[in-house]
C-alpha positions in Angstrom: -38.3 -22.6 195.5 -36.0 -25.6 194.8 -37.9 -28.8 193.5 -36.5 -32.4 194.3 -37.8 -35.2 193.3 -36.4 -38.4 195.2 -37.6 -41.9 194.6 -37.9 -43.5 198.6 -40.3 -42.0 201.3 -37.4 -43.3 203.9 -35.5 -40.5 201.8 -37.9 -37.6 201.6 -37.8 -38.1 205.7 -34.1 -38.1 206.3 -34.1 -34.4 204.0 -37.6 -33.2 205.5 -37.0 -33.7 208.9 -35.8 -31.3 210.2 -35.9 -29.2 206.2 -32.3 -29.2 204.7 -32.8 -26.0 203.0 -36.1 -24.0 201.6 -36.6 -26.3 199.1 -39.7 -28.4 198.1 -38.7 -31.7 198.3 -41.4 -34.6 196.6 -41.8 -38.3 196.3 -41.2 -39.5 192.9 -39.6 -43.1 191.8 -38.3 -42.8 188.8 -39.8 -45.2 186.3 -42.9 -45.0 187.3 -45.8 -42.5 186.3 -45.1 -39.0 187.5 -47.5 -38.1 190.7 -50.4 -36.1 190.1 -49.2 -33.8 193.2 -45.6 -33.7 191.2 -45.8 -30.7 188.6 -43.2 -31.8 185.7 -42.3 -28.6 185.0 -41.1 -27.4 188.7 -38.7 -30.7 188.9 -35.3 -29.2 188.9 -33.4 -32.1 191.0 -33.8 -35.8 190.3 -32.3 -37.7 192.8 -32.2 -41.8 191.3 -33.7 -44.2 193.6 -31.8 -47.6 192.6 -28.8 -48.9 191.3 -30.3 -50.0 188.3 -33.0 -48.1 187.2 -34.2 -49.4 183.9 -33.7 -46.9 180.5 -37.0 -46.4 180.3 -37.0 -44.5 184.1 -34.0 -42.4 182.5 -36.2 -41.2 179.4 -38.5 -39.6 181.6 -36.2 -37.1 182.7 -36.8 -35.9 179.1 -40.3 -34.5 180.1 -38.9 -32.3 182.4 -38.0 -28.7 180.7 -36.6 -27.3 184.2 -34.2 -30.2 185.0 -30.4 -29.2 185.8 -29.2 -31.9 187.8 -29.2 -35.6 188.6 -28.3 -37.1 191.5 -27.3 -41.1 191.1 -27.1 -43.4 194.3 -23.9 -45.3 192.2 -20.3 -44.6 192.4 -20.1 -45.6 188.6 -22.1 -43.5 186.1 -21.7 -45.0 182.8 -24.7 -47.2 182.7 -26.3 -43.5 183.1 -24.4 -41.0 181.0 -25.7 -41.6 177.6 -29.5 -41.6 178.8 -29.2 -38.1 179.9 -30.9 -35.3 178.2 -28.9 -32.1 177.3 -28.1 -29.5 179.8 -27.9 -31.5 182.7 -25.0 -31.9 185.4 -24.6 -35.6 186.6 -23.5 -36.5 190.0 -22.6 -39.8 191.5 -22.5 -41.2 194.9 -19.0 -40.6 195.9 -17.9 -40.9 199.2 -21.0 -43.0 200.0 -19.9 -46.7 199.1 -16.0 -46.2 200.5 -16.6 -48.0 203.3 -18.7 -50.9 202.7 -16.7 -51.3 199.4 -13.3 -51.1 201.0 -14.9 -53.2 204.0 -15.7 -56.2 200.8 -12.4 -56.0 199.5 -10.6 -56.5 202.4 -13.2 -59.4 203.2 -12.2 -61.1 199.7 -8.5 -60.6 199.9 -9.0 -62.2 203.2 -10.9 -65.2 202.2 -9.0 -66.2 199.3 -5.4 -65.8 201.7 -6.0 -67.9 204.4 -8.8 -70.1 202.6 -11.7 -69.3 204.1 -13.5 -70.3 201.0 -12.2 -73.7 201.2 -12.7 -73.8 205.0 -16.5 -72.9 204.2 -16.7 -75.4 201.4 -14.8 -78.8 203.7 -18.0 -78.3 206.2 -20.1 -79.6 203.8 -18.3 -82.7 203.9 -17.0 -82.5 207.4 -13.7 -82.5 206.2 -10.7 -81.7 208.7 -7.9 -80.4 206.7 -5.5 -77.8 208.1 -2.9 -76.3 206.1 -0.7 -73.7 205.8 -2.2 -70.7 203.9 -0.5 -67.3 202.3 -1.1 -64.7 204.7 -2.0 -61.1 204.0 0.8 -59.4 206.0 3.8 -58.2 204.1 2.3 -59.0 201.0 2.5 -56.2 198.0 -1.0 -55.2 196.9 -1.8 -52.9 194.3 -5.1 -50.6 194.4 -5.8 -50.2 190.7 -7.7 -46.5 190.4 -6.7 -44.7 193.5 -9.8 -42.9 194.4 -11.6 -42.2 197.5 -12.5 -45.8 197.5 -9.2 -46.9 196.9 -7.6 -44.6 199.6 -10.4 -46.2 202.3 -9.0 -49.7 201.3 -5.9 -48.4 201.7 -6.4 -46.9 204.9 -8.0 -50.6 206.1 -5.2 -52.3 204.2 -1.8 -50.7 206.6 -3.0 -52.6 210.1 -2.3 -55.7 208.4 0.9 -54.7 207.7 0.1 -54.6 203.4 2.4 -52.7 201.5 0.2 -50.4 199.2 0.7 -49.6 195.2 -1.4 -46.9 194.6 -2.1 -46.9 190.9 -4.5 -43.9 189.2 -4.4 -42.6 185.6 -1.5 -40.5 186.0 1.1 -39.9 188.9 0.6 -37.7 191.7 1.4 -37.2 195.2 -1.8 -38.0 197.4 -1.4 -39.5 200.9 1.2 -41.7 199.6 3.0 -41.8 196.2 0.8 -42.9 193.1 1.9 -44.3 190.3 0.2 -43.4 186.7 -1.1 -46.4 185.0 1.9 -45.9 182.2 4.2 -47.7 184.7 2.0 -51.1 185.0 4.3 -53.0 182.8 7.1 -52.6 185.9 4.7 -52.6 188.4 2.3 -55.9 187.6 5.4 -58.6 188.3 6.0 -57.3 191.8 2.6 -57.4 193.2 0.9 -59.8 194.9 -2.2 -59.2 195.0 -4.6 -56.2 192.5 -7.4 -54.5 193.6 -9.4 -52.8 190.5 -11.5 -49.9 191.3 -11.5 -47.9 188.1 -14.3 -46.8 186.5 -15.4 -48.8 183.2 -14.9 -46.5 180.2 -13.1 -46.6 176.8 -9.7 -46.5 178.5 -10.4 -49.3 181.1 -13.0 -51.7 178.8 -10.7 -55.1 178.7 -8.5 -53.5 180.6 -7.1 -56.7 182.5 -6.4 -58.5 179.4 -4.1 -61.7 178.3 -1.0 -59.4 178.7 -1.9 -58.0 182.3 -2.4 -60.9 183.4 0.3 -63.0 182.0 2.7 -60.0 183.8 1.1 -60.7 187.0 3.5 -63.8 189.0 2.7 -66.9 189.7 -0.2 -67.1 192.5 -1.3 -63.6 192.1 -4.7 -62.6 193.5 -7.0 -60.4 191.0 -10.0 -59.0 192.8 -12.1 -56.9 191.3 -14.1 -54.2 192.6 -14.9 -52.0 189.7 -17.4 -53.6 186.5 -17.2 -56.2 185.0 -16.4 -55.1 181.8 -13.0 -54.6 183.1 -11.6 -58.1 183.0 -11.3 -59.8 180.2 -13.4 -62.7 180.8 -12.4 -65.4 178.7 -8.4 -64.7 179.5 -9.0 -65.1 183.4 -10.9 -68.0 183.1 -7.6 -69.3 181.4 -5.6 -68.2 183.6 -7.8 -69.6 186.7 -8.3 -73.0 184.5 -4.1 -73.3 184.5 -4.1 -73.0 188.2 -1.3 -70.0 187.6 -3.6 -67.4 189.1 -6.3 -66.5 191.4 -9.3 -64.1 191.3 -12.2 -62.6 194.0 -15.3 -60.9 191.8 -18.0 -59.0 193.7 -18.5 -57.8 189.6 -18.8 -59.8 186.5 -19.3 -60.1 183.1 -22.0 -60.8 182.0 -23.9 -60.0 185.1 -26.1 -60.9 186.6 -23.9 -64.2 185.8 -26.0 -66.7 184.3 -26.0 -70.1 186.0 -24.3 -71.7 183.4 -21.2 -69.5 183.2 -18.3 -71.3 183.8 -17.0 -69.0 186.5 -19.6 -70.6 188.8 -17.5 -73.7 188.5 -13.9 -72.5 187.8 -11.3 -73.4 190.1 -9.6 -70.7 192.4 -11.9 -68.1 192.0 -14.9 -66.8 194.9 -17.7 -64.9 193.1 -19.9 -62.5 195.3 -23.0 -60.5 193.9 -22.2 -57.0 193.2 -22.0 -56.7 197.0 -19.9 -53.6 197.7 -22.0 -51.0 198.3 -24.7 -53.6 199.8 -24.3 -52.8 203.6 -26.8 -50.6 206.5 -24.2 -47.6 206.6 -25.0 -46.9 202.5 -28.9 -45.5 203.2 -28.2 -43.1 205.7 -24.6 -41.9 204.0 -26.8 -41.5 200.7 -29.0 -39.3 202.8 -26.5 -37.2 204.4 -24.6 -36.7 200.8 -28.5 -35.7 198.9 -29.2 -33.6 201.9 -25.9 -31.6 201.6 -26.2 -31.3 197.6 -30.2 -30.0 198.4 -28.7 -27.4 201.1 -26.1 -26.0 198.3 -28.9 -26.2 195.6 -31.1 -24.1 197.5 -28.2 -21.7 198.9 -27.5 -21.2 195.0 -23.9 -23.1 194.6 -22.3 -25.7 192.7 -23.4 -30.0 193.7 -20.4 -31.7 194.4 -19.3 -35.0 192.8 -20.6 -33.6 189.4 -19.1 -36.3 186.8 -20.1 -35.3 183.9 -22.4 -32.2 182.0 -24.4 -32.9 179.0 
């Protein structure tokens, strides 16, 4: 019989009850000491329990010689990848952070249009200061890394009347055109607004750098969605500092950000705390996705959302 180890009690209910599948299903939280109940070498599925699971958590999947897949709660997957040991596939959490991510986004671009940010900011003062703002309708805002996340924003996107620039590594045809990333040199002047929700990896480290953002026209919004690590740090806050461009970060780096980073302080910028997937609808949609990959498991198929194989 299938053994999964998952890391919440909340969790082990939602796939117990009623049983997804014949399948022996045990409490485990990765990173700390495996349960005497828990037999290491029966442990086939490790489900992660939190977004940021320290290394040493990872290691332990070392001791387990039956171990064939992971299960990770995140979207992303590369704070993960390289702590796996051999012969495992690696599945992510797709599908389950579309909506509180796309929900964020659309919060951000929001906020920073029609200055909500300053709004919140003039009641500490009592300060009465109308004015017009930019607004979000026919504005041209590009989803950088069309993926199911970026399709949700989309989909949240058309009722205010946005026109959407679906970018992705390469063209394709999905529910609208998408451009391949090879035409951003045409495509940054014409936007007003980007949405990054790549993943980070050698291609997209630094990818918003001094010459994507210098493309970008005067005003442009840059909110970012995806890590950190891809926005050049030091040529946004230059860019923000000059008062030529705008930015909405719900990811940083560093991050955490220390309190002394100058983003706290820069001008025309809102920083949110790795927020996206931060919302009541993520549990249960976790649940539903590790109870599906436990009832193909067991039925002897393929887990979806496999990212990588070591």
């Amino acid at each position: 019989m299938l053994t999964v180890a998952v890391g919440h009690a909340d969790l082990l209910a939602q796939i117990t009850a009623p049983p997804a599948a014949p399948a022996h299903v045990v409490l485990w939280h990765l990173g700390e000491p495996i349960p005497a109940e828990v037999d290491p070498d029966q442990v086939e599925v490790v489900v992660v329990p939190h977004y940021f699971t320290e290394p040493a958590g990872y290691r332990a999947l070392h001791a387990l010689p039956r171990l064939r897949v992971v299960q990770l709660p995140s979207a992303g997957y590369e704070h993960a990848l390289a702590l796996m040991p051999p012969g495992i596939a690696l599945c992510n959490g797709r599908g389950v952070h579309d909506a509180g991510t796309a929900e964020l986004a659309v919060g951000l671009l929001l906020a920073m249009q029609r200055g909500i940010v300053d709004a919140a900011g003039a009641m500490a003062t009592g300060t009465w200061a109308p004015r017009a703002r930019r607004s979000l309708a026919d504005r041209r805002v590009m989803i950088l890394g069309y993926g199911s996340i970026g399709a949700a924003l989309a989909r949240r996107l058309e009722p205010f009347e946005v026109e959407v620039v679906a970018v992705a590594t390469h063209a394709r045809q999905a529910d609208r055109p998408v451009h391949g990333v090879d035409e951003l040199g045409q495509l940054l002047p014409t936007v007003d607004a980007v949405v990054l929700l790549v993943p980070l990896s050698q291609s997209t480290l630094g990818l918003v750098d001094e010459a994507f953002l210098a493309a970008l026209p005067d005003g442009a919004l840059v909110v970012n969605m995806a890590r950190g690590g891809v926005v050049d740090t030091g040529a946004l806050l230059a860019e923000l500092g000059s008062g030529r461009l705008r930015a909405a970060l719900d990811v940083t780096d560093p991050e955490p950000l220390p309190p002394d980073h100058p983003l706290w302080s820069a001008p025309n910028v809102l920083v949110t705390p790795h927020l996206g997937g931060m919302t009541d609808a993520t549990g249960p949609r976790f649940a539903s996705l590790v109870r599906h990959q436990v009832e193909r498991l067991a039925a002897g198929e393929e887990p979806v959302n496999i990212v990588a194989r070591t």
